[in-house]
N, C-alpha and C positions, 0 to 999 in steps of 0.2 A: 504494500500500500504506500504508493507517494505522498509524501509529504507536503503539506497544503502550502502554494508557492508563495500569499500574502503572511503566513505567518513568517516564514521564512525571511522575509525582507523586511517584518516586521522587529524595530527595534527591540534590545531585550533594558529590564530594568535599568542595570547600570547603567545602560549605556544612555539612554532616558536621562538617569540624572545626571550621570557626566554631563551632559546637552543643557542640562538647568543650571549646573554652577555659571557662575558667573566669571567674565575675562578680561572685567575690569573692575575698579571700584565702583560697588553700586550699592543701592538702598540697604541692603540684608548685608550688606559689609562692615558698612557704617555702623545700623545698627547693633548688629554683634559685636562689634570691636570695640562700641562703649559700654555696649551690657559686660563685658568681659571684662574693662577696666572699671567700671564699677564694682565690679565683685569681687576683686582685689583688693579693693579698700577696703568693702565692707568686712569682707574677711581680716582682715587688719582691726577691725574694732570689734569681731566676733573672739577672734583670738585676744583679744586684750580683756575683752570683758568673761574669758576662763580664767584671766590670770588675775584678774583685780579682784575676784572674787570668791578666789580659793576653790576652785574647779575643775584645778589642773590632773587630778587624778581621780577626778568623780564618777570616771570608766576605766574599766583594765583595756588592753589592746591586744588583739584586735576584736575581741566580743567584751561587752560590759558584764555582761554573768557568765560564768560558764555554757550555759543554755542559750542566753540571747544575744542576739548581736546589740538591739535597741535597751537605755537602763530600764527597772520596772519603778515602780510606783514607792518600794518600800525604800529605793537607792537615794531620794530626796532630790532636793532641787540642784547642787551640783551636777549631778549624770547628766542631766538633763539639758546644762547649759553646756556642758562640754561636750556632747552629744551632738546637740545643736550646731556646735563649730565644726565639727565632722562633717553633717549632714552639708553646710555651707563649702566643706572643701570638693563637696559630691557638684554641687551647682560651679562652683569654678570650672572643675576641670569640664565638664559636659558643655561651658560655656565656649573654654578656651578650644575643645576639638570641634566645636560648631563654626568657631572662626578658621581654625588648621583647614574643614575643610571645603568651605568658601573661597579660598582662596587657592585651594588646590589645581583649578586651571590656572593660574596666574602664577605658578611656583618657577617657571621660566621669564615670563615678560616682568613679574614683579619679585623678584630674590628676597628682596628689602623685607616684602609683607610676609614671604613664605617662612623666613627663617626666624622672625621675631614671632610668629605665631609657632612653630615648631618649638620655641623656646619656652615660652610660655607653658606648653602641653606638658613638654620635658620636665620644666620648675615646679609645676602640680604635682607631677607624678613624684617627684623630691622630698618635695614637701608632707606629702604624704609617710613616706617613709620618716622623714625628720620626725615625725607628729609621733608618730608608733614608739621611736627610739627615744624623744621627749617624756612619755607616758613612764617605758619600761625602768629608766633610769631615774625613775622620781624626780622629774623637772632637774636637771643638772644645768646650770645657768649660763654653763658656757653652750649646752644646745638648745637652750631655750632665748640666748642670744642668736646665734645662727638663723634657728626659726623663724625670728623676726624680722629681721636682716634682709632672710632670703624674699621674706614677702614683701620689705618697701623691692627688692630688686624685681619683682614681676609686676607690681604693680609699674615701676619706670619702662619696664619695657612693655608691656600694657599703651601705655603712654606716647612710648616711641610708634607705635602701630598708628595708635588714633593721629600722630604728626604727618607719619609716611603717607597712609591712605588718601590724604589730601595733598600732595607734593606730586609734583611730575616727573616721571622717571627719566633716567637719565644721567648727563656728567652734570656736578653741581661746582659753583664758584663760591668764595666766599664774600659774601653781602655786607661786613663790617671791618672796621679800623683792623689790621691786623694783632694791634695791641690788646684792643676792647676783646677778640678773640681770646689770647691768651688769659687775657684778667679773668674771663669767664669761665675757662678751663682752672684756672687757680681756685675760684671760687667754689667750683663742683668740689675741688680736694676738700674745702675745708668744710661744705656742705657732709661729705664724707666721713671727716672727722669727725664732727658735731653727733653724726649720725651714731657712728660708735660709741661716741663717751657717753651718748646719752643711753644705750644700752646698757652700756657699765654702772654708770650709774643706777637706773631699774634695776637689775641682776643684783647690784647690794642693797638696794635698797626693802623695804618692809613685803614690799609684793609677791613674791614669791611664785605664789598661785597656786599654793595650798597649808593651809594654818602650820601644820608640824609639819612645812619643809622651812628651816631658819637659813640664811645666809652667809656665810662665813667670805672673808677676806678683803673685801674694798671695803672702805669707810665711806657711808652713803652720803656725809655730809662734805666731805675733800669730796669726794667723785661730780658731785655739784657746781660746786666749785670748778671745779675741771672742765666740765664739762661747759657751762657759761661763757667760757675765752672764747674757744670758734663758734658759738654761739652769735658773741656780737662782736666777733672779727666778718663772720658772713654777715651780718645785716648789715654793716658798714661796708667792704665790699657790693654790695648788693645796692644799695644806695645807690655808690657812684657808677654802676654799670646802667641803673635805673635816669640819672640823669645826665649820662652821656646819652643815651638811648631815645630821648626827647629831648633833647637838642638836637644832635643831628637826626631826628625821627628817623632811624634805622628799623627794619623789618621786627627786631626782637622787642619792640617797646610794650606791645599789648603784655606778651608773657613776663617780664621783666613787673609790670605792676601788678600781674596777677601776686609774681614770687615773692613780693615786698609788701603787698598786703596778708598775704600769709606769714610772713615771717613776724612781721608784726603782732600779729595773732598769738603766733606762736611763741613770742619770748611775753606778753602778757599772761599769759596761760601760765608758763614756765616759771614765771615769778611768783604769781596769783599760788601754785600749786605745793611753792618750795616754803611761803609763808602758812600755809595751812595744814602744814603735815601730809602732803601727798593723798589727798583723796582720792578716790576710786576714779570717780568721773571726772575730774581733770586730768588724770595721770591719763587716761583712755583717750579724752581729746587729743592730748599734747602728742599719745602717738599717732590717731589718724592725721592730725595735722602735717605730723613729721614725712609720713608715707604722702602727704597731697604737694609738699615741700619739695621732695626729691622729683614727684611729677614734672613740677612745673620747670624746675630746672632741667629736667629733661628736653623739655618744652623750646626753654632757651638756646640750649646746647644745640640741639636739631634744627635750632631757624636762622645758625649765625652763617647756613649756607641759600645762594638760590639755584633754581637750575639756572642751565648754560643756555642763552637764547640759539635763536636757530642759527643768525651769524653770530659763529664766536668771534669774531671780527670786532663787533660791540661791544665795549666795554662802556659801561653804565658807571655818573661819577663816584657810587658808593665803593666799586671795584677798587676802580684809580685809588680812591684814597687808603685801601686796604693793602696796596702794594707799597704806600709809602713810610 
């Protein structure tokens, strides 16, 4: 019996959807690639609010009872929160492989979007693990720093995507001073910095993120201290990149006041938090703040190029003055 000749020529599944991804940046790109860097963040105040409030072990891993995966009723309201943070690292990754494969026709014409979403997937899948071995070793605070770390870095590259998506592919030139370049490359170091000590800090400090795990080794009071210098060496920094940047109205001005209204934010919070004994809900702001922090300077970092016009022949005056 032969085979019916319209079936035959009849497309099959895949190949149906291969045909529906899409081969360029478009609506369903966009939108995934901010529901994805939103849910980085969010996860960043999920994961904060296990550790503010002593929930870090309120499930064993990888099942909360021997019997269940999910906690029961009689485990109380820790399992439940830290559970909860599980359940949210289940919606990132499903988010981040719904972006991976959006873009999966575009993994040759667009590299830029293929490998930051590839990375993204990779950092979930990490993270995960990190989360398991955070559990097993009773929050040990040098991988309950890691953990944290690792999520402002997916939320940045998160971030890098939502920049790319909008950029024309291609060679790119640099769009500012070549100095204002560099200063801003400096400033990410100490952006960096900041970032760590204020880890260290947390890590000594009362938080823990479960009553009977206590903190042994840094002094949470010097680590404050500490951690305050790149604090407002970067907002100083930031400043003068913010008002070179409208003066010469250079491409990075928008992100540049987003960065410095943030930061602003952020050392109010940082001080408001350090005279009140570290409350829960501020300590939790100060980190999603810190995670929306490194976004933006992401933000910055990625806009100090433009693409190359059609005649590179053109050199536009912001160029010129970048070469001198």
């Amino acid at each position: 019996m032969s085979a019916n000749p319209r079936s035959a020529e009849r497309p099959g599944v895949l190949h149906r959807f291969a045909a529906w991804l899409p081969d360029a940046v478009d609506a369903r790109v966009r939108v995934f690639g901010w529901l994805s860097f939103l849910a980085e963040v969010i996860i960043v105040g999920t994961g904060g609010a296990v550790r503010l409030t002593d929930s870090g072990l309120g499930c064993a891993w990888p099942l909360c009872t021997p019997d269940s995966l999910a906690p029961t009723p009689a485990m109380g309201i820790h399992s439940f929160i830290e559970f909860g943070n599980r359940m949210m690292s289940g919606v990132v990754g499903i988010l981040a492989l719904v972006v991976l494969i959006l873009v999966w026709r575009m993994r040759r014409t667009r590299r830029d979007l293929w490998w930051l979403a590839l990375t993204v997937v990779l950092g979930v899948l990490l993270q995960a693990i990190v989360g398991g071995i955070t559990v097993r070793t009773d929050l040990n605070a040098g991988i309950v720093a890691f953990h944290y770390v690792a999520s402002v870095v997916l939320v940045c590259v998160t971030a890098a995507f939502l920049v790319r998506m909008h950029t024309v592919p291609g060679p790119r030139r640099l769009a500012v001073p070549r100095w204002f370049a560099i200063l801003t490359h400096i400033t990410t170091f100490v952006l960096a910095l900041a970032l760590v000590f204020g880890v260290l800090t947390t890590a000594s400090g009362p938080h823990s993120g479960d009553a009977d795990v206590i903190r042994h080794g840094f002094d949470a009071t010097l680590m404050a201290h500490i951690h305050s210098f790149p604090g407002y060496a970067l907002f100083g920094l930031t400043l003068i990149l913010f008002l070179t940047a409208w003066v010469k109205r250079l491409r990075v001005q928008r992100w540049l006041t987003v960065l410095v209204c943030l930061e602003v934010v952020q050392i109010g919070v940082g001080v408001l938090q350090a005279r009140t004994e570290l409350p829960p809900l501020l300590v939790g702001i100060h980190m999603i703040l810190a995670a929306l922090t490194a976004a933006a300077m992401t933000a910055v970092v990625l806009n100090l190029k433009e693409p190359m016009p059609a005649d590179s022949e053109v050199a536009s005056p912001v160029s010129a003055a970048a070469e001198a």
